[in-house]
Every structure is written in C-alpha cells, then in structure tokens.
C-alpha positions as CSV (number, residue, x, y, z in Angstrom):
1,X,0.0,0.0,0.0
2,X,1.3,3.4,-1.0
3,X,1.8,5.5,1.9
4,X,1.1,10.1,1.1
5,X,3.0,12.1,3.3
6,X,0.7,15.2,1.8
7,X,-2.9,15.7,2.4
8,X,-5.0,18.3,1.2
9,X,-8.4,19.7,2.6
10,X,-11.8,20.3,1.3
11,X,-12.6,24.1,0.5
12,X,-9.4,24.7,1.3
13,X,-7.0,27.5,-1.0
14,X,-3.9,26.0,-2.0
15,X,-1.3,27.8,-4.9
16,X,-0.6,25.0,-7.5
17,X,2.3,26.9,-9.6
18,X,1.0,30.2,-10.4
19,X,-2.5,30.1,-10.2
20,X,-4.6,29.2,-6.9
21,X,-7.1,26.7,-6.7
22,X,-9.7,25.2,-3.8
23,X,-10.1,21.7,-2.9
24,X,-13.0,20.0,-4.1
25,X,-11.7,17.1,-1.4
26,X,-10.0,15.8,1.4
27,X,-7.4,13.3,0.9
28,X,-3.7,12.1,-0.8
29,X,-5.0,12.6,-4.1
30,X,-8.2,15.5,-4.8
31,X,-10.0,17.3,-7.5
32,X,-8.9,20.9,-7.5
33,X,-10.7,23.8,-9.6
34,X,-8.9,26.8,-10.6
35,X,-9.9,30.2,-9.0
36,X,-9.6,33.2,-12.0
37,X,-11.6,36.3,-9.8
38,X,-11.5,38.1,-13.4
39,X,-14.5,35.6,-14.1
40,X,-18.3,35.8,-14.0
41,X,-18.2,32.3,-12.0
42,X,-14.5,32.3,-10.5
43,X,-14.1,28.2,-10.5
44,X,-12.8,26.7,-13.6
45,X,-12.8,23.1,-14.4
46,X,-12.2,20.6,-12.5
47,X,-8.6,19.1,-12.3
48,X,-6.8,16.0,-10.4
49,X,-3.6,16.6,-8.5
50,X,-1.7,14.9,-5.7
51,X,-1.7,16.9,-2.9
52,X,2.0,17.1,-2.6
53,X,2.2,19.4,-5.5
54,X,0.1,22.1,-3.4
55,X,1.2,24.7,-1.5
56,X,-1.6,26.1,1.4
57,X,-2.2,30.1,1.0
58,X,-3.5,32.4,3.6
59,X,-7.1,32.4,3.7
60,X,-9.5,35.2,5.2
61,X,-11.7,32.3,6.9
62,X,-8.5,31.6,9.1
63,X,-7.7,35.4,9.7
64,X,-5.7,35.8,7.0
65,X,-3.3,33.4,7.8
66,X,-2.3,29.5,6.2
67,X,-4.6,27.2,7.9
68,X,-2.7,24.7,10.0
C-alpha cells in the first residue's frame, strides 16, 4: 500500500504553480478547480492533482493566515 506524506483539505485554498485553486476534497490525491476572480463564476474546471504538488495560502476564513 502506498503511503502520502501530503494531504489536502476540502474548501481549502492552495497555490498549484501560479494560479490558486480550492479543494474540491479531502485526501492524498483530490479534485482541485482553478480560481480566476476576473471571471463571472470564478471556478474553472475541475482538475486532479496529488496533494503534494500544493502549496496552502492564507485564507481570510483563518484570519488571514495559512490554515494549519
């Protein structure tokens, strides 16, 4: 059994290379959409990444700061 040492959180904000994205899902292995603000409906399509290739951003939720 493969063991993740990353794990991402639902409705969480995460930077995936230059663009941010939210969590669709909890786990090793999620659905992410792309946030573009510049857009009527800000979510783009869905997209499946390992959660070791996100980076958590501050989020105004947590007070502006990364959720631990």
């Amino acid at each position: 059994m493969t063991q993740h040492a990353a794990y991402a959180r639902q409705g969480h904000r995460y930077a995936m290379g230059d663009r941010h994205v939210l969590a669709m899902q909890s786990g090793p292995v999620i659905t992410v959409r792309p946030i573009n603000p510049a857009e009527p409906y800000p979510l783009g399509e869905s997209i499946t990444v390992k959660a070791s290739w996100l980076q958590p951003v501050a989020m105004v939720y947590f007070g502006n700061e990364v959720p631990t």
